[in-house]
DSSP file (Angstrom, degrees, kcal/mol; ACC not computed):
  #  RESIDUE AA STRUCTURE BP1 BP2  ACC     N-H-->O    O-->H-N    N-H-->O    O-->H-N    TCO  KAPPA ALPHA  PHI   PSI    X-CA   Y-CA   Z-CA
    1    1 A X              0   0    0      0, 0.0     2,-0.5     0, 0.0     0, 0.0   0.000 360.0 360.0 360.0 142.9    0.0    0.0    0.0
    2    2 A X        -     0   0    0      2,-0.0     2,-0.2     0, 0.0     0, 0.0  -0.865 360.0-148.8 -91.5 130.1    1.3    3.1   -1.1
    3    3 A X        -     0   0    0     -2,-0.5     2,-0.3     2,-0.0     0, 0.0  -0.588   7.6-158.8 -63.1 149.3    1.2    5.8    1.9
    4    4 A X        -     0   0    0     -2,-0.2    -2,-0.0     2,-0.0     0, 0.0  -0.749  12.8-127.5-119.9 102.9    0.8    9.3    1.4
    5    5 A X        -     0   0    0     -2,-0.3     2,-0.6     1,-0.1    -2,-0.0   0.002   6.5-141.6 -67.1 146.4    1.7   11.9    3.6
    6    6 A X        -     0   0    0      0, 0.0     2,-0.4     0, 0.0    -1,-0.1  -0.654  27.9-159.0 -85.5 114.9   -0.6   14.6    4.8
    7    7 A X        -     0   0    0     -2,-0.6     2,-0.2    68,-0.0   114,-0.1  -0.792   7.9-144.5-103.8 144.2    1.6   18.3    4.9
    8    8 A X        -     0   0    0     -2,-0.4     2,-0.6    68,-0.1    68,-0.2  -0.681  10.8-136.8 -86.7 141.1    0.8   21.4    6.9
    9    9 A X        -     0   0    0     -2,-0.2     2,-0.3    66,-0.1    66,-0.2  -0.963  34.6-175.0 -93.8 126.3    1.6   25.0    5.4
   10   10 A X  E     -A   74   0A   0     64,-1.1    64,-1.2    -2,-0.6     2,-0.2  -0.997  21.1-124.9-101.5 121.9    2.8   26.2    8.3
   11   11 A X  E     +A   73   0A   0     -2,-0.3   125,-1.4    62,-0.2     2,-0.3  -0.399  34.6 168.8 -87.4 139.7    3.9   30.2    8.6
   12   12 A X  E     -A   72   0A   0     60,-1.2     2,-1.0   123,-0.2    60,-0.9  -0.870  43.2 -96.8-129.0 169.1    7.6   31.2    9.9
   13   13 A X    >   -     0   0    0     58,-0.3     3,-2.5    -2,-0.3     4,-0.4  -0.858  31.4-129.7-108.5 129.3    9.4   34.1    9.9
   14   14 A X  T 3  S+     0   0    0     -2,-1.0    -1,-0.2     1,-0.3    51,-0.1   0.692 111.0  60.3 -38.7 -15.4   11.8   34.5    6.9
   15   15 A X  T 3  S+     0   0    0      1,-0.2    -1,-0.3    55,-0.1    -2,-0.0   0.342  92.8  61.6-103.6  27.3   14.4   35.2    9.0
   16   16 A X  S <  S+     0   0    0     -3,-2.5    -1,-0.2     2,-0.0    -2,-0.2   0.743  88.9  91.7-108.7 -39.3   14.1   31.7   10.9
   17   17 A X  S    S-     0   0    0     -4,-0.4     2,-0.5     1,-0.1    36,-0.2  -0.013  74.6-133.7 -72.6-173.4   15.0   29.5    7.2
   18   18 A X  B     -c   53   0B   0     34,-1.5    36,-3.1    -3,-0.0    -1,-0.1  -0.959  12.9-144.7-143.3  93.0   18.5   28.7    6.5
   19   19 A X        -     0   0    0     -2,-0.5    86,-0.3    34,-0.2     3,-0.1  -0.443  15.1-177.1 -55.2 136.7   19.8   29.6    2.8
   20   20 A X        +     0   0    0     82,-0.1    88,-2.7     1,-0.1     2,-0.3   0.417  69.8  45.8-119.5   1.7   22.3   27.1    1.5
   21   21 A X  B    S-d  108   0C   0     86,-0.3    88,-0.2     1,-0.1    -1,-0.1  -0.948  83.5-112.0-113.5-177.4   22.8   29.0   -1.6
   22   22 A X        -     0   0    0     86,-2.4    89,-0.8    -2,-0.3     2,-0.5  -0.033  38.3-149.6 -72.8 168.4   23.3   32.9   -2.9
   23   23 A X        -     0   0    0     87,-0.2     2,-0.4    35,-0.1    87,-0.1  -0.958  15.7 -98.4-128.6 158.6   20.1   34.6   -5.1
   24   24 A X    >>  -     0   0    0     -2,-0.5     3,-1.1     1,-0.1     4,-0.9  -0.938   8.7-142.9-119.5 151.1   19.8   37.1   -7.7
   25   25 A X  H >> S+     0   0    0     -2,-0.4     4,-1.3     1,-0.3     3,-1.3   0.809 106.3  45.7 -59.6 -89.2   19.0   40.5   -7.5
   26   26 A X  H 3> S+     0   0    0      1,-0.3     4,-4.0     2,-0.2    -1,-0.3   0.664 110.9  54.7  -9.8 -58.4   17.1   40.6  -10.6
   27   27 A X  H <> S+     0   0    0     -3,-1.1     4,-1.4     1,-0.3    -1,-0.3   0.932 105.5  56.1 -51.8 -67.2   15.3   37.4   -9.6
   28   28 A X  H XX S+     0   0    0     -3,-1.3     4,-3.0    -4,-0.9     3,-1.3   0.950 105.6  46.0 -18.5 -72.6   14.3   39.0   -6.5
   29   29 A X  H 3X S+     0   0    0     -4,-1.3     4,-3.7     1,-0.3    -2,-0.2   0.907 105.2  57.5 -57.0 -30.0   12.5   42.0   -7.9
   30   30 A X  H 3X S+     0   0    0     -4,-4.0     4,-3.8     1,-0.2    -1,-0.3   0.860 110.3  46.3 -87.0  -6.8   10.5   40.2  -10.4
   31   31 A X  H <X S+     0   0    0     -4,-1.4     4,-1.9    -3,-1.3    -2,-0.2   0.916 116.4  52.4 -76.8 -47.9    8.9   37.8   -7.0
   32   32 A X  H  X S+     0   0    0     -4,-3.0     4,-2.3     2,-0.2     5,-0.5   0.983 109.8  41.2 -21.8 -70.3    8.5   41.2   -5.5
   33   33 A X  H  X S+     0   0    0     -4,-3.7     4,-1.5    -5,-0.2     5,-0.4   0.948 118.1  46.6 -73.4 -36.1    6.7   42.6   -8.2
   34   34 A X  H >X>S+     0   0    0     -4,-3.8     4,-6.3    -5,-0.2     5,-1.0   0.992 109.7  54.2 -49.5 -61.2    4.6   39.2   -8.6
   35   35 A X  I 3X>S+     0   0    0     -4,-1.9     4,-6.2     1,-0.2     5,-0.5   0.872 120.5  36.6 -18.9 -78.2    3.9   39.1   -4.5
   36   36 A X  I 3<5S+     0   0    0     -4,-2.3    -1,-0.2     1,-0.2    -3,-0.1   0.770 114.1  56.4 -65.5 -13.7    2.4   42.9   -5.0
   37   37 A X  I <<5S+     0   0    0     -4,-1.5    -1,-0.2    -3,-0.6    -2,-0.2   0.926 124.9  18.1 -67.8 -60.5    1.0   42.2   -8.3
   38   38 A X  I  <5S-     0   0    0     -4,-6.3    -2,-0.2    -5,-0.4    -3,-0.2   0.932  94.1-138.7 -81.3 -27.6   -1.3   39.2   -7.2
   39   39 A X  I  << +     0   0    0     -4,-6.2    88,-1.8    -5,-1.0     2,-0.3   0.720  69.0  91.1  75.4  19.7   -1.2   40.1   -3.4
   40   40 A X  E   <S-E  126   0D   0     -5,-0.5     2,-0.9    86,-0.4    86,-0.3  -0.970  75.9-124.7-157.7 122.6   -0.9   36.7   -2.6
   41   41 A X  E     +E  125   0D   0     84,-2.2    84,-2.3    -2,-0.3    82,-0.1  -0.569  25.8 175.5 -81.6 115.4    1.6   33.7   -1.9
   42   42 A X        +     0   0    0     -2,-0.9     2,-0.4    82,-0.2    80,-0.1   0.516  64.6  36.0 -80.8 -24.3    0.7   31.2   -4.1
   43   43 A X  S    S-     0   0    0     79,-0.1    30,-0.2    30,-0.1    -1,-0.1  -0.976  78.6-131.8-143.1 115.7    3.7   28.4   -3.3
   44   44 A X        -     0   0    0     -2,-0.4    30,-0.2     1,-0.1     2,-0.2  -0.472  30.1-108.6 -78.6 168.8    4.9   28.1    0.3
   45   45 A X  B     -b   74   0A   0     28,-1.5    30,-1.7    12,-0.1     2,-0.7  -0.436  41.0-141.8 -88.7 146.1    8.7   28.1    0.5
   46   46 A X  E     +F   56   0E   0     10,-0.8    10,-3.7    -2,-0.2     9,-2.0  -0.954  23.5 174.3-138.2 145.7    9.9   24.1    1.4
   47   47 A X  E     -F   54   0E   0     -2,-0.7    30,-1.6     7,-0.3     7,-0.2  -0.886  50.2 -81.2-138.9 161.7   12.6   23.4    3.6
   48   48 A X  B  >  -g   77   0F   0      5,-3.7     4,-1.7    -2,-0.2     5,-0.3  -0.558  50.2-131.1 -66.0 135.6   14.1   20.4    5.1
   49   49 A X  T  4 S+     0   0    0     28,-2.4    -1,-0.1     2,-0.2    29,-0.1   0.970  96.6  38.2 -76.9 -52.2   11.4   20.0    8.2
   50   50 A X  T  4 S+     0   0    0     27,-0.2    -1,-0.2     1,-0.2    -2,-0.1   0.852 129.2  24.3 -45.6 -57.6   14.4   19.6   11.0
   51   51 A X  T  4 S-     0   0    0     -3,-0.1    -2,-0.2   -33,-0.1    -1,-0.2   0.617  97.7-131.0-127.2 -43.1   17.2   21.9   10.1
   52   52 A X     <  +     0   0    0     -4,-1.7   -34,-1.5     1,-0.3     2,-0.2   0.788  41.3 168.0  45.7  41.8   14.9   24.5    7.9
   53   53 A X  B     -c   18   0B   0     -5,-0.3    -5,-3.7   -36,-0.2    -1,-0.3  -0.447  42.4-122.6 -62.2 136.6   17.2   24.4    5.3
   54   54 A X  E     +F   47   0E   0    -36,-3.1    -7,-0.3    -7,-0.2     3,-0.2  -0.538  34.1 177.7 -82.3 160.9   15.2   26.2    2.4
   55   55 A X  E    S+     0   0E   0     -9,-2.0     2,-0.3     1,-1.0    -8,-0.2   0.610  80.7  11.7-119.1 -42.3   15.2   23.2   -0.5
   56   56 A X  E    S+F   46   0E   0    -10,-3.7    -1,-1.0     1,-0.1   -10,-0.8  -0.892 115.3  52.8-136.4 152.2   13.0   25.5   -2.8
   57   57 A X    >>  +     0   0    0     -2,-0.3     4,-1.9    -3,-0.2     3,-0.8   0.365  48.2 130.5 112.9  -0.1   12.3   29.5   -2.0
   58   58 A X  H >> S+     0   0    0      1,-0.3     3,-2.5     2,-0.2     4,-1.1   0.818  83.9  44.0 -59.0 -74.6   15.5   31.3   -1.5
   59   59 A X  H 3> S+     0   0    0      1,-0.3     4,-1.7     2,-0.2    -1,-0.3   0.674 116.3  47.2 -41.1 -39.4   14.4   34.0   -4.1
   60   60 A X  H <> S+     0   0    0     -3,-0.8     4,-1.6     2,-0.2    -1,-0.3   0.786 106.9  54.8 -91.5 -12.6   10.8   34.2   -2.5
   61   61 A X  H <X S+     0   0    0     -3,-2.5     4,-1.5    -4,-1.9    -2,-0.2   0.894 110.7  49.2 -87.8 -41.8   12.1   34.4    1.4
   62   62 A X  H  X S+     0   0    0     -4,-1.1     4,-2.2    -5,-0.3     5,-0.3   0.967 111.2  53.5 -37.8 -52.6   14.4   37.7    0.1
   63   63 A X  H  X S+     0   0    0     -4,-1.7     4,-1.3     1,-0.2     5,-0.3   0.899 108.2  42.4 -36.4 -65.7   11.2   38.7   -1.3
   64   64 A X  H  X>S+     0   0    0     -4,-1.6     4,-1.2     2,-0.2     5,-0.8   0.837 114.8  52.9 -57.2 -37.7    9.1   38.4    2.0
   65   65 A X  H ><5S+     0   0    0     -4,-1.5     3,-1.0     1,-0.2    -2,-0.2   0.997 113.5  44.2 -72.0 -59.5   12.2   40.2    4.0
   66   66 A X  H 3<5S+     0   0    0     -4,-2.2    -1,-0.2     1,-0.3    -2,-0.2   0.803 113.0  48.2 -32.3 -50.5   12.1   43.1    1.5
   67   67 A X  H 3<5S-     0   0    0     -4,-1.3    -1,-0.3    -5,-0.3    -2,-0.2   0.695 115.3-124.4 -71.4 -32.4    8.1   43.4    1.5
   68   68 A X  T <<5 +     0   0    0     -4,-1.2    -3,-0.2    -3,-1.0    -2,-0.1   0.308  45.6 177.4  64.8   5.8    8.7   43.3    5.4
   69   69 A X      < -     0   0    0     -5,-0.8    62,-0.3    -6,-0.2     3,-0.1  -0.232  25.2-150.9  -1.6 156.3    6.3   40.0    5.7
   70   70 A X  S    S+     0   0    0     60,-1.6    65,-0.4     1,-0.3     2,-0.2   0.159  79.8  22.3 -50.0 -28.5    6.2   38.7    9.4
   71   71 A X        -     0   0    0     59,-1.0   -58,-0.3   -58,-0.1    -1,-0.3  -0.938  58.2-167.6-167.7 169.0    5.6   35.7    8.0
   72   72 A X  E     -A   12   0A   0    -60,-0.9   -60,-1.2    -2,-0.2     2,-0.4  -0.773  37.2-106.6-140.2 151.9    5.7   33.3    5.0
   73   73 A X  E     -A   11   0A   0    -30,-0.2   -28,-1.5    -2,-0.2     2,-0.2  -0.791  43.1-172.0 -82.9 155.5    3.9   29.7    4.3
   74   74 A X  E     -Ab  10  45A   0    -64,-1.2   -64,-1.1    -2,-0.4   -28,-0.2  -0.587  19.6-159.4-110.1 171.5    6.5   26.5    4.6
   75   75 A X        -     0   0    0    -30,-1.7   -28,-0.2    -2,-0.2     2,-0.1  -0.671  14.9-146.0-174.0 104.7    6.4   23.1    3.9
   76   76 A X        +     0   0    0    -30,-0.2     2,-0.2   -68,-0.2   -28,-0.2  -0.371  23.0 168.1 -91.5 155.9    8.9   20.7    5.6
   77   77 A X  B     -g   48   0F   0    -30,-1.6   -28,-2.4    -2,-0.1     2,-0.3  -0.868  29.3-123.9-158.2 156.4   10.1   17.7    3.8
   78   78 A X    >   -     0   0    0    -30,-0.2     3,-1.1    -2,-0.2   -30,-0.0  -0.670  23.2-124.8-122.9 163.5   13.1   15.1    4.5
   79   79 A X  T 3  S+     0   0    0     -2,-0.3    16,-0.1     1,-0.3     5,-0.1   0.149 110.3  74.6 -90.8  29.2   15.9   14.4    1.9
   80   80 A X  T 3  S+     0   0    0      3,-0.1    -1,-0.3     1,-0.0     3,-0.1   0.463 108.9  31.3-107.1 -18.8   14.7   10.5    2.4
   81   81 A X  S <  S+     0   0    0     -3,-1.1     2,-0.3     1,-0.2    -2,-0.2   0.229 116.3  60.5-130.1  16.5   11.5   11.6    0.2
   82   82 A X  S    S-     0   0    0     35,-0.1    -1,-0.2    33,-0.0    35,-0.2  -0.936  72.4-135.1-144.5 143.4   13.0   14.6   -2.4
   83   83 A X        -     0   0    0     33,-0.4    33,-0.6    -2,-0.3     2,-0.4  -0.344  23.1-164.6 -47.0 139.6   15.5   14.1   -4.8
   84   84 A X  E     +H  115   0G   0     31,-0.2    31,-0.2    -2,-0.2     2,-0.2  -0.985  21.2 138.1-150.2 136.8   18.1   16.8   -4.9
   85   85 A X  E     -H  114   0G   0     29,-1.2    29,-1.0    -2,-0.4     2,-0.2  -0.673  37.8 -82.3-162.2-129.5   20.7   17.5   -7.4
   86   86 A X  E     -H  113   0G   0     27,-0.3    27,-0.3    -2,-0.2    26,-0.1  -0.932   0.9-155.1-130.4 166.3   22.6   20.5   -9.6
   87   87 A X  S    S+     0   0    0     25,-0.5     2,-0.2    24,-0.4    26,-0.1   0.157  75.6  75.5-122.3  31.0   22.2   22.5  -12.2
   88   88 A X  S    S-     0   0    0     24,-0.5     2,-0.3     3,-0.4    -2,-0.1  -0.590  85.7-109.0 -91.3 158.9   25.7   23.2  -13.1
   89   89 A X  S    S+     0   0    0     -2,-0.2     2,-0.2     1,-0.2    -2,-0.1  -0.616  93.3  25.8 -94.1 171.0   27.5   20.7  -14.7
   90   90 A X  S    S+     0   0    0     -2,-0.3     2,-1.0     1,-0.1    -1,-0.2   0.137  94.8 122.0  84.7 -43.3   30.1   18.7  -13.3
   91   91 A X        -     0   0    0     -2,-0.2    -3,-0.4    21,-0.1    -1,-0.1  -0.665  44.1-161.9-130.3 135.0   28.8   19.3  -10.0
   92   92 A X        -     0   0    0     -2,-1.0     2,-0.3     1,-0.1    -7,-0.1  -0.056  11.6-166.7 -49.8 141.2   27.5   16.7   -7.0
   93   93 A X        -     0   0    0     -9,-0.2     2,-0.5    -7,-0.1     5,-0.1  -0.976   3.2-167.4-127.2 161.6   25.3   17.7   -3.8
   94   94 A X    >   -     0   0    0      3,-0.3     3,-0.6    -2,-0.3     5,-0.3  -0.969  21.6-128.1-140.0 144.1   24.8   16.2   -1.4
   95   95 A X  T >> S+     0   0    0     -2,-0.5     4,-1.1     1,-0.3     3,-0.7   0.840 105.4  63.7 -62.5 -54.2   22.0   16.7    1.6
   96   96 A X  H 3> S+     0   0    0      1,-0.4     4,-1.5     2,-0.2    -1,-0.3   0.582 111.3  37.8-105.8 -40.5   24.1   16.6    4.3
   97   97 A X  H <4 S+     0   0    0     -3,-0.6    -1,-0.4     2,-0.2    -3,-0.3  -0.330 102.9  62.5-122.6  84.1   25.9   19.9    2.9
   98   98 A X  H <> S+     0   0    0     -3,-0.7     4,-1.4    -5,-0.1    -2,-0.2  -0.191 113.7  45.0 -34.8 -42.7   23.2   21.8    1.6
   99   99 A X  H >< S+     0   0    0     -4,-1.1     3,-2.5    -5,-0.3     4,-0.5   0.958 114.0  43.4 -69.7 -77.8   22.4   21.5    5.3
  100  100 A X  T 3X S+     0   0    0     -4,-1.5     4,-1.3     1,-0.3    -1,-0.2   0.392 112.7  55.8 -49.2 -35.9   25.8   22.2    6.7
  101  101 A X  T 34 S+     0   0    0      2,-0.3     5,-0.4     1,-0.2    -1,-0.3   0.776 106.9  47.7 -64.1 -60.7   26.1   25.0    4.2
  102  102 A X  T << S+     0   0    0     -3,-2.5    -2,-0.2    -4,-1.4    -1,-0.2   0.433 114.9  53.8 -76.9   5.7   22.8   26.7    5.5
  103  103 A X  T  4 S+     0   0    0     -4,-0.5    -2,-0.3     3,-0.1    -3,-0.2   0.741 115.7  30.1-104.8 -50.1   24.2   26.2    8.7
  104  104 A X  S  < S-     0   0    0     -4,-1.3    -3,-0.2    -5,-0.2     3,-0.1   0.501  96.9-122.4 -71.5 -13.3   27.5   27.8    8.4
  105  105 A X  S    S+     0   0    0    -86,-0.3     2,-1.4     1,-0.2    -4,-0.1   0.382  70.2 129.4  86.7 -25.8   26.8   30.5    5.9
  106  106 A X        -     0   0    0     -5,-0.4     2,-0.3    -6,-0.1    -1,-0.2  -0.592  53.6-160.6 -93.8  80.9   29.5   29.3    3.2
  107  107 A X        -     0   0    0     -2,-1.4   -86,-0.3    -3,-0.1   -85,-0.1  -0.643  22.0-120.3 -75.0 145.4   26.7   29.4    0.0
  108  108 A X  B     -d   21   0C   0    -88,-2.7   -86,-2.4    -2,-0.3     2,-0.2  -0.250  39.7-107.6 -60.1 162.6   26.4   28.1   -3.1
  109  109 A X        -     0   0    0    -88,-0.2     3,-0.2     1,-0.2    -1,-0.1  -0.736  57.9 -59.2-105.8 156.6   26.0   30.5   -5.7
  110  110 A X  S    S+     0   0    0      1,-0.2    -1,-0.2    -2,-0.2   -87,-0.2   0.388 113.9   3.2 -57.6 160.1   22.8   30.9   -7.2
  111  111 A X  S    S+     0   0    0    -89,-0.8   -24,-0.4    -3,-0.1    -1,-0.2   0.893  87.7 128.9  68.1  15.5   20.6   28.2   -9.1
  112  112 A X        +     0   0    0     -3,-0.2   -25,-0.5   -26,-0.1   -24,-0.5   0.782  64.3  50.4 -99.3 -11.9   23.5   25.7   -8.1
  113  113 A X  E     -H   86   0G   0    -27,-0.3     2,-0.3   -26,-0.1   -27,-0.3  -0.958  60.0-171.1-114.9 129.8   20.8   23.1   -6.6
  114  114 A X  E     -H   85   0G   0    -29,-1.0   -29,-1.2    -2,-0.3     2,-0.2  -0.786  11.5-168.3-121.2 153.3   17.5   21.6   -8.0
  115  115 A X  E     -H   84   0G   0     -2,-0.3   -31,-0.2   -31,-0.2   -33,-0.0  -0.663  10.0-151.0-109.4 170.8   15.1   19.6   -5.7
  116  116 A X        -     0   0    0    -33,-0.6   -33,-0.4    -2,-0.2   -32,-0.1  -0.232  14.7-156.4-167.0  85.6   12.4   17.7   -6.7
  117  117 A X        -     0   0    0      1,-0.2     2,-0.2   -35,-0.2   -35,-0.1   0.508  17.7-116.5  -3.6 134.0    9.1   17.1   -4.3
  118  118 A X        -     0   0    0      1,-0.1    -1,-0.2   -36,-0.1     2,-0.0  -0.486  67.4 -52.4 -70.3-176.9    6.4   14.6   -4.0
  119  119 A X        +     0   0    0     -2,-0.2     2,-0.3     2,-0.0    -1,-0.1  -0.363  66.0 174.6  -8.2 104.7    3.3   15.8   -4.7
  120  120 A X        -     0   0    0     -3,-0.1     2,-0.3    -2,-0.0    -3,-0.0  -0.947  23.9-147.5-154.3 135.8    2.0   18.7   -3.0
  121  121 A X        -     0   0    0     -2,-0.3     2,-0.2  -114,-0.1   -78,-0.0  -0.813  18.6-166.2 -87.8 128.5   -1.1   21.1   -2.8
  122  122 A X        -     0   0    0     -2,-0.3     2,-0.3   -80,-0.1   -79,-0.1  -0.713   8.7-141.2-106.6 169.6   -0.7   24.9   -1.9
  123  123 A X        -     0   0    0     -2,-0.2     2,-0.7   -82,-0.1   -79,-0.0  -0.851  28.2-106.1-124.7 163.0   -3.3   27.5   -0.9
  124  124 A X        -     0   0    0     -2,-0.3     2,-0.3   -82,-0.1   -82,-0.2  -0.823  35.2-160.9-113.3 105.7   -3.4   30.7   -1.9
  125  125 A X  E     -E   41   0D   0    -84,-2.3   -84,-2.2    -2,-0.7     2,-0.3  -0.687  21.5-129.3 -82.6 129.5   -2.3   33.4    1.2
  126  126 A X  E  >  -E   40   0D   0    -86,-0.3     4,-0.5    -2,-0.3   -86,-0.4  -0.649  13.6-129.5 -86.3 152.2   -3.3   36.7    0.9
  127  127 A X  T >4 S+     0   0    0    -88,-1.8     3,-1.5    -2,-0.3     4,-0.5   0.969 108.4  64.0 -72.5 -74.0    0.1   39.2    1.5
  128  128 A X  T >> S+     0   0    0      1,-0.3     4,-1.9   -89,-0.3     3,-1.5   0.638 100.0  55.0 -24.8 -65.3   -2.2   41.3    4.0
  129  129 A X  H 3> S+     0   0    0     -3,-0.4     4,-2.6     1,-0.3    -1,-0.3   0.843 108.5  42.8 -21.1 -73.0   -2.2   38.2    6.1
  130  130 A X  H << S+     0   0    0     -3,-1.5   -60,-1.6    -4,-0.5   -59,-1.0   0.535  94.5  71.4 -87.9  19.9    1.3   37.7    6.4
  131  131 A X  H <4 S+     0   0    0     -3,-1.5    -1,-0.2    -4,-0.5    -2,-0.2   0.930 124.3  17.1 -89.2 -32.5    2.6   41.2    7.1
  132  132 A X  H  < S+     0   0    0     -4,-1.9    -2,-0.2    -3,-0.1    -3,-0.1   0.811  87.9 123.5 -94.0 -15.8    0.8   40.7   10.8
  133  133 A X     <  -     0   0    0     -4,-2.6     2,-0.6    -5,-0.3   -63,-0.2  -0.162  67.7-130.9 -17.5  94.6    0.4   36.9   10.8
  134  134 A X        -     0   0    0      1,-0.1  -123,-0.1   -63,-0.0   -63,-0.1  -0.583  34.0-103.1 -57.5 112.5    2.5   36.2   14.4
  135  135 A X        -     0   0    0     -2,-0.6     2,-0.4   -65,-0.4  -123,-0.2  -0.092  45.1-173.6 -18.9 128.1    5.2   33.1   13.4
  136  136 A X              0   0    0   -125,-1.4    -1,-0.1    -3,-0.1  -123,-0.0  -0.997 360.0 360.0-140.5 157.5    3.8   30.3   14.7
  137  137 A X              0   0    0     -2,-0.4  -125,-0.1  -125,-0.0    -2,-0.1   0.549 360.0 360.0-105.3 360.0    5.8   26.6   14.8
């Protein structure tokens, strides 16, 4: 029987996830300008659920900090259920420093890591929401 897990969007404050790589500036503004555009987060940011290593979202947690958000949806996940690999050539990751990396500060430069997710449904947060939305774990 196949299981499926059931995930929580949970809200954090951007400044609690843990980059293991760098973003770009460009990249930034144009998730700014979506965010103000729709008024709404549409994709929570996912991070390894333990360590809150972002896996996917570095560009949209700059976003939130910029906007001044209070808080952002997440969705934790374990590297035992997403694939993770690069999109340079030539070059290996491995989870264990992607974590160590977002622990330590030393980043990859940007785009150097792809995940890739089960299955997951997001809802659609309105921005209003998180700029007073209290963090909650």
């Amino acid at each position: 029987m196949n299981k499926r897990r059931i995930r929580c969007i949970r809200l954090f404050s951007p400044f609690d996830l843990k980059a293991h790589e760098h973003t770009e500036r460009g990249r930034v503004r144009s998730v700014i300008d979506l965010l103000v555009r729709e008024q709404a987060w549409t994709r929570p940011i996912c991070v390894e659920e333990k360590s809150l290593c972002i896996m996917d979202g570095h560009h949209r947690r700059l976003a939130a900090i910029h906007l001044g958000l209070a808080a952002v949806p997440v969705i934790g996940f374990t590297y035992d259920e997403v694939r993770v690999g690069s999109h340079r050539a030539g070059m290996e990751v491995e989870a264990e420093e992607l974590i160590a990396r977002a622990m330590s500060g030393a980043l990859f430069p940007p785009r150097s890591t792809r995940h890739v997710f089960p299955p997951f449904k997001a809802t659609a947060i309105p921005l209003a929401e998180l700029l007073e939305a209290p963090p909650r774990v």
